[in-house]
VOTIVO-157491 format. One record per residue (C-alpha): residue in three letters; x, y negated, z negated. Coordinates in nm, 2 decimals. Each point is the difference from the previous one (the first is absolute). Example, Ala and Ser with C-alpha at 12.3 -4.5 7.8 and 13.67 -1.06 7.14 Angstrom:
BEGIN
+-----+--------+--------+--------+
: res :      X :      Y :      Z :
+-----+--------+--------+--------+
: ALA :   1.23 :   0.45 :  -0.78 :
: SER :   0.14 :  -0.34 :   0.07 :
+-----+--------+--------+--------+
***
This chain:
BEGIN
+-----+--------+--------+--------+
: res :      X :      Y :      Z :
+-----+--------+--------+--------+
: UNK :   7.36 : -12.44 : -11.34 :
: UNK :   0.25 :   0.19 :   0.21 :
: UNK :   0.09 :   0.36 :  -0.05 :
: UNK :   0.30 :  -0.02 :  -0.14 :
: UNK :  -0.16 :  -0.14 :  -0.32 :
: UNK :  -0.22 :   0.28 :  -0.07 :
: UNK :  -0.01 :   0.20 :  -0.34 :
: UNK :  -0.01 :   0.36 :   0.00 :
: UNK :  -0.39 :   0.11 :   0.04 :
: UNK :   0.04 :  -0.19 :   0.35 :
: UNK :   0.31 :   0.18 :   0.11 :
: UNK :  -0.15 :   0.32 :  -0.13 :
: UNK :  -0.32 :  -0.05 :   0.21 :
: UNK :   0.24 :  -0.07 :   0.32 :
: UNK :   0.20 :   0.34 :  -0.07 :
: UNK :  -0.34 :   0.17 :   0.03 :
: UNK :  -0.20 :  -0.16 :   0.27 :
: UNK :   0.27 :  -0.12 :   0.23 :
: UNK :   0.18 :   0.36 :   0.07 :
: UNK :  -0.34 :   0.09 :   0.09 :
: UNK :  -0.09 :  -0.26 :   0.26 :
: UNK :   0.32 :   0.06 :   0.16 :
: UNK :  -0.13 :   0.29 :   0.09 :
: UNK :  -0.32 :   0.00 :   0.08 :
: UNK :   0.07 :  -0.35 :   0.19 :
: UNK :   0.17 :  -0.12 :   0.30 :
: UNK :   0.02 :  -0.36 :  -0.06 :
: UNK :  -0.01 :  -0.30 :   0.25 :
: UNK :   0.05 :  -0.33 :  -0.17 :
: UNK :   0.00 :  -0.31 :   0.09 :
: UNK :   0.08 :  -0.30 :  -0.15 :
: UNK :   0.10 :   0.04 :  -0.28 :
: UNK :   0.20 :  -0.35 :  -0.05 :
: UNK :  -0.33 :  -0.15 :  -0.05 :
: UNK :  -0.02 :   0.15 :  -0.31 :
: UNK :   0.37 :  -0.10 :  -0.13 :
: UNK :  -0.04 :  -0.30 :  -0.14 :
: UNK :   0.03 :  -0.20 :  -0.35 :
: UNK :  -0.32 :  -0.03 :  -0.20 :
: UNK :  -0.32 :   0.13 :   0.02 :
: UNK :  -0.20 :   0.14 :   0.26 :
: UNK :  -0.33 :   0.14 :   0.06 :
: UNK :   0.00 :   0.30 :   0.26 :
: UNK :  -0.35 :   0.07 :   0.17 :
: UNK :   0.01 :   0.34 :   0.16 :
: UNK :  -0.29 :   0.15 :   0.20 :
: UNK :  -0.19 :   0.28 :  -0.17 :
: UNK :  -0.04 :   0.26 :   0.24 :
: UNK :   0.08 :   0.36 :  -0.20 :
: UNK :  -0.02 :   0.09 :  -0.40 :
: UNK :   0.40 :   0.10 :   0.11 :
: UNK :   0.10 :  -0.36 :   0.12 :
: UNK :   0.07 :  -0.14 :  -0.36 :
: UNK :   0.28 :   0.23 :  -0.02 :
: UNK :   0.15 :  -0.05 :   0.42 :
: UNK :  -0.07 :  -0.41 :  -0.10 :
: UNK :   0.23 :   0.07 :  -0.35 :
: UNK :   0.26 :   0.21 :   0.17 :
: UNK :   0.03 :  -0.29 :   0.28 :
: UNK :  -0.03 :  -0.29 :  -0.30 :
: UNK :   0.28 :   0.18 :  -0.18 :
: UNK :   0.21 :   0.07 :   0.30 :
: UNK :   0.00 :  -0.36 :   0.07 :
: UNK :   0.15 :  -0.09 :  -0.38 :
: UNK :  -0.28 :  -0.11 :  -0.17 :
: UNK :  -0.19 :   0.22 :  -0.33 :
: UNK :  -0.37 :  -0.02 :   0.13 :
: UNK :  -0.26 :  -0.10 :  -0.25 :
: UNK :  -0.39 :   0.16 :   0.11 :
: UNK :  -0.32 :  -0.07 :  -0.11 :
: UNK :  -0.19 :   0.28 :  -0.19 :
: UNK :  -0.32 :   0.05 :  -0.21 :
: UNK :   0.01 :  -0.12 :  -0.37 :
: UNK :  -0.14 :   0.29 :  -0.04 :
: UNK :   0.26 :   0.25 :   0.10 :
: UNK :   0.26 :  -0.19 :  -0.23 :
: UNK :  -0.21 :   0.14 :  -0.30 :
: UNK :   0.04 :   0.33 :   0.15 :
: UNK :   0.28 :   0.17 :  -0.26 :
: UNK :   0.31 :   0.09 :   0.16 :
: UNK :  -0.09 :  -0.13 :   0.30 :
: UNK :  -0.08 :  -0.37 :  -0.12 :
: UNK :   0.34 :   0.01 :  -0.18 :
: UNK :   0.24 :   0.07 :   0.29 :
: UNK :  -0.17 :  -0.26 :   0.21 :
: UNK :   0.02 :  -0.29 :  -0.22 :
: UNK :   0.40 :   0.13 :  -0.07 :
: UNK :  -0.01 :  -0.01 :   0.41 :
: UNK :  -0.10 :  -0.34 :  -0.03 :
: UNK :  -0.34 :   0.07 :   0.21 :
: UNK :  -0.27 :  -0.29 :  -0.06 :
: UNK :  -0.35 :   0.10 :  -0.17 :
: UNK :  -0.25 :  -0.21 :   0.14 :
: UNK :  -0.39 :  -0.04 :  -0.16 :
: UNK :  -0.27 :  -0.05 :   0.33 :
: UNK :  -0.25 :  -0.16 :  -0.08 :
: UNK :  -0.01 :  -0.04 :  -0.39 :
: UNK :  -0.01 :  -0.30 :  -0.27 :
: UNK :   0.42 :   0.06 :  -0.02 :
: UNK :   0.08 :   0.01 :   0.37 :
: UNK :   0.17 :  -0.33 :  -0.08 :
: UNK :   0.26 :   0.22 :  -0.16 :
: UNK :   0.06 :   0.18 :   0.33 :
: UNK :   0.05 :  -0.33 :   0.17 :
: UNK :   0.25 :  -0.10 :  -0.36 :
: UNK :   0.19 :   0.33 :   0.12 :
: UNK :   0.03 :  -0.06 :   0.35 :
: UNK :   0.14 :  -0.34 :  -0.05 :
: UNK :   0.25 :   0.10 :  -0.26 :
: UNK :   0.12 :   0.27 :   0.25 :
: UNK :   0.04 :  -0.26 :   0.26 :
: UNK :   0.17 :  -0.28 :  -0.22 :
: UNK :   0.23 :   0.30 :  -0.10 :
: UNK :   0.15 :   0.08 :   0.35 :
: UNK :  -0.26 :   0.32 :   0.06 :
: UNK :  -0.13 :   0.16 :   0.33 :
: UNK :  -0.33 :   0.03 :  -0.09 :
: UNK :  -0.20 :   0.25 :   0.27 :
: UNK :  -0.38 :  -0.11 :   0.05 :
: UNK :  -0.23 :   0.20 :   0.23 :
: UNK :  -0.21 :  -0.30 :   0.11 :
: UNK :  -0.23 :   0.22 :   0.16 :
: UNK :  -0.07 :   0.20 :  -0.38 :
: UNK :  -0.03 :   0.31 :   0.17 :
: UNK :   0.05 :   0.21 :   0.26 :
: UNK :  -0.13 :  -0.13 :   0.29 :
: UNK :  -0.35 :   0.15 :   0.11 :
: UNK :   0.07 :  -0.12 :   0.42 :
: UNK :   0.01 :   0.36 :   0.22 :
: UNK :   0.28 :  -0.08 :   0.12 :
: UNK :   0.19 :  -0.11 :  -0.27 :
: UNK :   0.03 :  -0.37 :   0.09 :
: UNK :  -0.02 :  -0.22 :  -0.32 :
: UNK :  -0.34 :  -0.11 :  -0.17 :
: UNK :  -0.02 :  -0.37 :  -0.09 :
: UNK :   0.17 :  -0.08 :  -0.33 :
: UNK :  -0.08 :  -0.10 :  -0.37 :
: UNK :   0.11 :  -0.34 :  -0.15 :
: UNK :   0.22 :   0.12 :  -0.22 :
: UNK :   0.32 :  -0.04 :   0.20 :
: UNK :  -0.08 :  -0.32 :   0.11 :
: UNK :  -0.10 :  -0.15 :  -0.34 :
: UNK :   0.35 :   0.10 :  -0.15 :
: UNK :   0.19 :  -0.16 :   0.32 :
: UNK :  -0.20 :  -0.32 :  -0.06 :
: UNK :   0.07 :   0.04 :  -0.38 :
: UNK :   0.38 :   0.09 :  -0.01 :
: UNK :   0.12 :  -0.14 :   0.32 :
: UNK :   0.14 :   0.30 :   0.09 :
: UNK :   0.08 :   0.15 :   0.36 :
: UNK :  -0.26 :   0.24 :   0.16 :
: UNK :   0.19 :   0.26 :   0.17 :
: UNK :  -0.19 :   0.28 :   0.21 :
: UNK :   0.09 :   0.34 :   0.02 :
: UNK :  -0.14 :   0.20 :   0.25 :
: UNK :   0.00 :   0.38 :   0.02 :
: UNK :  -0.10 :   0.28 :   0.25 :
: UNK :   0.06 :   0.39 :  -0.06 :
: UNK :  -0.11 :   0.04 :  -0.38 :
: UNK :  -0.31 :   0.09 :   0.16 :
: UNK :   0.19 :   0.31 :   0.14 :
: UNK :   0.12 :   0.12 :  -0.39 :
: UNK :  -0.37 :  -0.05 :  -0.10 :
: UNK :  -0.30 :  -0.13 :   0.23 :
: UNK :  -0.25 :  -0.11 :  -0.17 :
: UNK :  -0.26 :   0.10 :   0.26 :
: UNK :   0.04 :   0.36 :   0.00 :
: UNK :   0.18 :   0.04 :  -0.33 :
: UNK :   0.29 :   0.17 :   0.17 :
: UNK :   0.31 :   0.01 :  -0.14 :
: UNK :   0.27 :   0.04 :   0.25 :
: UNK :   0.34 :   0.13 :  -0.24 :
: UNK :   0.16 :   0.03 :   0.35 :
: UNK :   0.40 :  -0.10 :  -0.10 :
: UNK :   0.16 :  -0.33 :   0.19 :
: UNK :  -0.39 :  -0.10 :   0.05 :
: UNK :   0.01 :  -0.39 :   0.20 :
: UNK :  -0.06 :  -0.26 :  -0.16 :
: UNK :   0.06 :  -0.36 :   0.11 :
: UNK :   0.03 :  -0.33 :  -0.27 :
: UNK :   0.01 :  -0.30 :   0.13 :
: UNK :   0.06 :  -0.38 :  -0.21 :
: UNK :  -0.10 :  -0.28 :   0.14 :
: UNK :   0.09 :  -0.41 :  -0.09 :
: UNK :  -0.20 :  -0.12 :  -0.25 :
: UNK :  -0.36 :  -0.10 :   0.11 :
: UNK :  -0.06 :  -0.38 :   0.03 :
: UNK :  -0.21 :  -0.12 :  -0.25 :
: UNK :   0.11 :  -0.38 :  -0.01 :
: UNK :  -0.31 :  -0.10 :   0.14 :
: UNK :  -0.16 :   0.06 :  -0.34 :
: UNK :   0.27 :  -0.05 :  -0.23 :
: UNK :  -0.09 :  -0.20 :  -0.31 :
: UNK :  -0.40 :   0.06 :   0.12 :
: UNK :  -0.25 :   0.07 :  -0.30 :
: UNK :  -0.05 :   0.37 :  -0.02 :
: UNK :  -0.37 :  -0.01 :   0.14 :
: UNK :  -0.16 :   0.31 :   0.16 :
: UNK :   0.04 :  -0.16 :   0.35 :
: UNK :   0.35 :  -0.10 :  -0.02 :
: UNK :   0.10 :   0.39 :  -0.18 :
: UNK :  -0.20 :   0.15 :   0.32 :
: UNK :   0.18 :  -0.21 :   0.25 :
: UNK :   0.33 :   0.10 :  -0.15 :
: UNK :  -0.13 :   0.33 :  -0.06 :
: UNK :  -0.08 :   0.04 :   0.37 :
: UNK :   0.33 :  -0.18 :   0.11 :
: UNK :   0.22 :   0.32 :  -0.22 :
: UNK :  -0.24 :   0.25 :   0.16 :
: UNK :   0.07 :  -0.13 :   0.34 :
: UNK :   0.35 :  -0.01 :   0.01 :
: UNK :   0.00 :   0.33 :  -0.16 :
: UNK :  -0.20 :   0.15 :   0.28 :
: UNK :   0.20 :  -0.14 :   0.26 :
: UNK :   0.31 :   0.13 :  -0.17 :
: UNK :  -0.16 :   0.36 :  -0.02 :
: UNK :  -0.05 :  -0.06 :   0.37 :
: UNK :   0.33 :  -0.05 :   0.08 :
: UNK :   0.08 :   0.35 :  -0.12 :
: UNK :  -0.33 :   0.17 :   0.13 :
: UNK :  -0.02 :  -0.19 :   0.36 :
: UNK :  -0.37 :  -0.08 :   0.15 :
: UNK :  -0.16 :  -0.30 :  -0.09 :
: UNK :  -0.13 :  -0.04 :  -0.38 :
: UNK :  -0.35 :  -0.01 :  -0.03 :
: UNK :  -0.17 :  -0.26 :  -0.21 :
: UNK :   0.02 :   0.02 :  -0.39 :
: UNK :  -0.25 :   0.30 :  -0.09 :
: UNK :  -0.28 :  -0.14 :  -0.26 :
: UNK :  -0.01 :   0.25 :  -0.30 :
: UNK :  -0.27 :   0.16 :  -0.08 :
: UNK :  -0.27 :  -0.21 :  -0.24 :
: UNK :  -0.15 :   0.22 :  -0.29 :
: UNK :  -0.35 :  -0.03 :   0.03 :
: UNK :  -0.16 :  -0.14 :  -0.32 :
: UNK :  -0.27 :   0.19 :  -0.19 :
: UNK :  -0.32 :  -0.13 :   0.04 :
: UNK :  -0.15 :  -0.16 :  -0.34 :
: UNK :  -0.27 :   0.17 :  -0.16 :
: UNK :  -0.27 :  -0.21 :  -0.12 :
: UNK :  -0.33 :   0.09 :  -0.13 :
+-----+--------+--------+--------+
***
């Protein structure tokens, strides 16, 4: 869905954010044409500040396109709040539930309709010190293979100055840096048609992380290091008598 489409809780939200990160920001972007095109598009952007949803939203919009996140079933039952973001056209997504097939029904339906739908493929911010991205969930990747649709990564560097993560600081500094950057689509042919299997989501999984981290090294210079392995929660030991 492009912009000029868009009802008025979306244009309202624009009047209030955008005026603010005109301000605070001083915005780099970068191709942006990779984002104008017919039909829809997933755009996987690296996670690296809780402010970078709303730099990766400014960029999205800037480039002519409505951008369509992810959030927490949950917060859609939140009143008020849950009502502006479903008349925003944000996506509720169930994790890990008996109707997270609905999620995926959503997603599609976006897709088929012409949406930019934002995934975080990582799921959170990313836990690496130096703010290099994690490796990714599936969930990207099983869409792609389910819709067909183009991959496009968005890397970002500077949101981390509004808020770091690692400190908590919040830097309200005006005309703060920040740098977006779009690259082509990432090449998934080598899998298309595949059956979604855990190895073949990983591969393509790893594939979306890797092209996003070379992208963010483009911006950042040095060379990348390899994909940081979250963290595994360890399991609580049974109890047995």
């Amino acid at each position: 869905m492009t912009r000029h489409r868009l009802g008025f809780w979306p244009r309202f939200a624009v009047a209030l954010v955008k005026p603010v990160m005109l301000v605070w920001t001083r915005r780099t972007w970068h191709g942006v044409g990779q984002l104008r095109t017919d039909g829809g598009i997933i755009i996987v952007p690296n996670h690296l500040s809780h402010t970078d949803p709303l730099v990766c939203a400014h960029f999205i919009y800037d480039a002519g396109r409505w951008p369509q996140f992810l959030g927490k079933a949950s917060v859609f039952r939140i009143p008020v709040v849950g009502w502006i973001l479903h008349r925003c056209r944000q996506i509720p997504v169930e994790r890990e539930t008996a109707v997270a097939v609905e999620s995926l029904d959503r997603l599609v339906a976006a897709l088929d309709a012409g949406g930019a739908v934002v995934i975080y493929p990582e799921g959170t911010i990313t836990r690496e010190p130096q703010l290099w991205p994690m490796r990714g969930k599936t969930g990207a990747a099983r869409l792609a293979l389910a819709t067909g649709a183009p991959v496009v990564p968005v890397a970002m560097w500077g949101p981390e100055r509004l808020f770091d993560p690692r400190t908590s600081r919040v830097g309200l500094r005006p005309r703060t840096p920040v740098t977006v950057v779009a690259g082509p689509p990432v090449d998934l042919s080598r899998w298309a048609g595949a059956t979604p299997s855990r190895v073949v989501l990983e591969e393509m999984t790893d594939q979306i992380m890797l092209t996003l981290r070379d992208l963010l090294a483009g911006i950042r210079g040095g060379t990348p290091p390899p994909l940081w392995d979250r963290p595994v929660r360890p399991r609580t030991p049974e109890v047995t008598e």
